[in-house]
C-alpha positions in Angstrom: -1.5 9.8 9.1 1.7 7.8 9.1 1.0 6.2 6.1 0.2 9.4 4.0 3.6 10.7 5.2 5.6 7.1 4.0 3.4 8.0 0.4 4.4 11.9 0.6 8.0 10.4 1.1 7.7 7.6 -1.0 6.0 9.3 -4.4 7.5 13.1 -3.7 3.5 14.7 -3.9 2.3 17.0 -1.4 -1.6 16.6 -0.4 -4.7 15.0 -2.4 -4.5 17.1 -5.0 -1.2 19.9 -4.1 -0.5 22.0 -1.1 -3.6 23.8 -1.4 -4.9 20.5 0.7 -3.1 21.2 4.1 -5.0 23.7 6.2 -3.7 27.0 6.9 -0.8 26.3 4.6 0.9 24.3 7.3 2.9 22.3 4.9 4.8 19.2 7.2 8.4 18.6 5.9 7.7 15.3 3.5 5.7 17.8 1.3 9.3 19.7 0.4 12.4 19.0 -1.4 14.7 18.7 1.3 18.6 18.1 0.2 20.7 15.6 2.1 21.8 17.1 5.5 19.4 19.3 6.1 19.1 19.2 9.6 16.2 20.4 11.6 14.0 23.4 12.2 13.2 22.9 8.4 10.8 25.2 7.7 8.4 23.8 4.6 7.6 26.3 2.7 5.1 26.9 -0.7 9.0 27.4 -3.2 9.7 24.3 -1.8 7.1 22.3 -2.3 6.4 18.9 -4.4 4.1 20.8 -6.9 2.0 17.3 -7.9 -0.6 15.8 -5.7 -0.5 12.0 -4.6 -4.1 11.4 -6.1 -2.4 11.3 -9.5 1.0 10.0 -8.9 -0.8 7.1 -6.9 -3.5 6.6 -9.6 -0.5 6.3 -12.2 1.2 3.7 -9.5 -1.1 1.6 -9.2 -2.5 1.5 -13.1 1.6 0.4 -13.8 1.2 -2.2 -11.5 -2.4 -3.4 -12.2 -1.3 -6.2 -13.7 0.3 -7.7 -10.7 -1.9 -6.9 -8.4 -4.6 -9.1 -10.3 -2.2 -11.8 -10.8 -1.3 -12.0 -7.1 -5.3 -11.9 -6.3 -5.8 -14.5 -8.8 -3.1 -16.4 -7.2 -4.5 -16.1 -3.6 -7.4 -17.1 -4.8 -6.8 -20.3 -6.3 -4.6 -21.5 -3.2 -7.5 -20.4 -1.2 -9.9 -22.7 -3.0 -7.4 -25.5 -3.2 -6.9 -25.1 1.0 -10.6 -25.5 1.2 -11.3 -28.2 -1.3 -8.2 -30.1 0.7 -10.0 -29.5 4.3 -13.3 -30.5 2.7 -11.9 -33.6 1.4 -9.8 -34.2 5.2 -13.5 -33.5 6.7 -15.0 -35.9 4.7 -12.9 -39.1 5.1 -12.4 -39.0 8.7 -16.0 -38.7 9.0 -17.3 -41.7 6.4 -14.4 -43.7 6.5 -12.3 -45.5 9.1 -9.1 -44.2 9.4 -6.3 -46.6 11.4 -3.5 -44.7 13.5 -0.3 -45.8 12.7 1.9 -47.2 16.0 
């Protein structure tokens, strides 16, 4: 629930797809524009409201940054396989070869 509320926060969008998504039109407060110093009871209502739904605005998010998401996987990846083609190799000489400890 915490991390819906960051991405309300975060993207300015209200429910999945608008207010229409929060039950019995209980808005919470990261769903309205709020100016700075408002100070609390804020009461959220439907004129205040973020009109777009975080489905879309997170869909557009994350095709902007699709590129570096795959980049960063592919990235991962490759130090992953190197990290286990080094312990394979580690595994492998101290089991078939003799290995002296330095004093």
């Amino acid at each position: 629930m915490m991390m819906m509320m960051m991405t309300i926060f975060q993207f300015q969008c209200c429910g999945v797809t608008g207010e229409q998504n929060w039950p019995f039109n209980r808005l919470p407060v990261t769903c309205c524009h709020m100016n700075p110093g408002t100070v609390s009871p804020f009461n959220c209502t439907s004129a205040l409201t973020y009109q777009t739904g975080c489905q879309s605005v997170l869909s557009q998010s994350l095709a902007n940054n699709a590129y570096s998401i795959g980049v960063t996987a592919a990235f991962v990846t490759c130090l992953q396989a190197l990290i286990t083609g080094a312990a394979g190799w580690l595994a492998y000489r101290s089991k078939f070869e003799e290995v002296e400890l330095e004093r």
